[in-house]
C-alpha positions in Angstrom: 22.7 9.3 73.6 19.4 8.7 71.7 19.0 9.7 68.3 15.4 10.9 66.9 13.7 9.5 64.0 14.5 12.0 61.7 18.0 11.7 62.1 18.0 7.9 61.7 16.3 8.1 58.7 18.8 10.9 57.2 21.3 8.6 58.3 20.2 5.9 56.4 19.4 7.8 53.3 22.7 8.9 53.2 24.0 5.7 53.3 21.9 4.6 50.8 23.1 7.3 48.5 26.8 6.6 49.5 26.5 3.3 48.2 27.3 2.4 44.6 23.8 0.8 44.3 22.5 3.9 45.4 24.1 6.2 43.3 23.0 4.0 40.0 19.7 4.0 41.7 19.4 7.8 41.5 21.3 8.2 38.2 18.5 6.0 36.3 16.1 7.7 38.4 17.0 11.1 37.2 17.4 9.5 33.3 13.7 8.5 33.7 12.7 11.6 34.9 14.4 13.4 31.5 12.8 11.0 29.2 9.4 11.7 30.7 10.1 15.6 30.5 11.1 15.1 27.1 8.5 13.1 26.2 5.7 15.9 27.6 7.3 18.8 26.0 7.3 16.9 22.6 3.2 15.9 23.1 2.7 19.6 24.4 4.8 20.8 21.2 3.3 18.8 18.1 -0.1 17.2 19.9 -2.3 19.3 17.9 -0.5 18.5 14.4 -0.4 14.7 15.6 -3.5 14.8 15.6 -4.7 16.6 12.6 -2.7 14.3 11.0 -3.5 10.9 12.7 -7.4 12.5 11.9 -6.5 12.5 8.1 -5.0 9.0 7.9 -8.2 8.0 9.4 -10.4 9.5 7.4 -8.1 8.4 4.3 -8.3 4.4 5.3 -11.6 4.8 6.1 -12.5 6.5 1.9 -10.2 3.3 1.2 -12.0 1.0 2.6 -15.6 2.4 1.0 
């Protein structure tokens, strides 16, 4: 009996995910993937006030300096 491609490959990707390496492999996967979620909502939530007040520091170092 010949088995197709697809198959194979699920084969081999459940395997994969059987494995303990695999499973560690998904769970930091799936970390990373919340941090960068995190990470996006936080820029999306306070990018503007970041800004304004990154903007004034500037402009305050740069009165300093003159």
């Amino acid at each position: 009996m010949r088995v197709s491609k697809g198959e194979e490959m699920y084969a081999r990707l459940m395997r994969f995910l059987i494995k303990e390496k695999g499973a560690s492999l998904v769970e930091y996967s799936l970390l990373v993937l919340l941090i960068a979620i995190v990470a996006l909502a936080a820029v999306a939530y306070f990018g503007n006030e970041l800004s304004s007040t990154y903007s004034e520091i500037n402009s305050n170092l740069v009165d300093a300096g003159s």
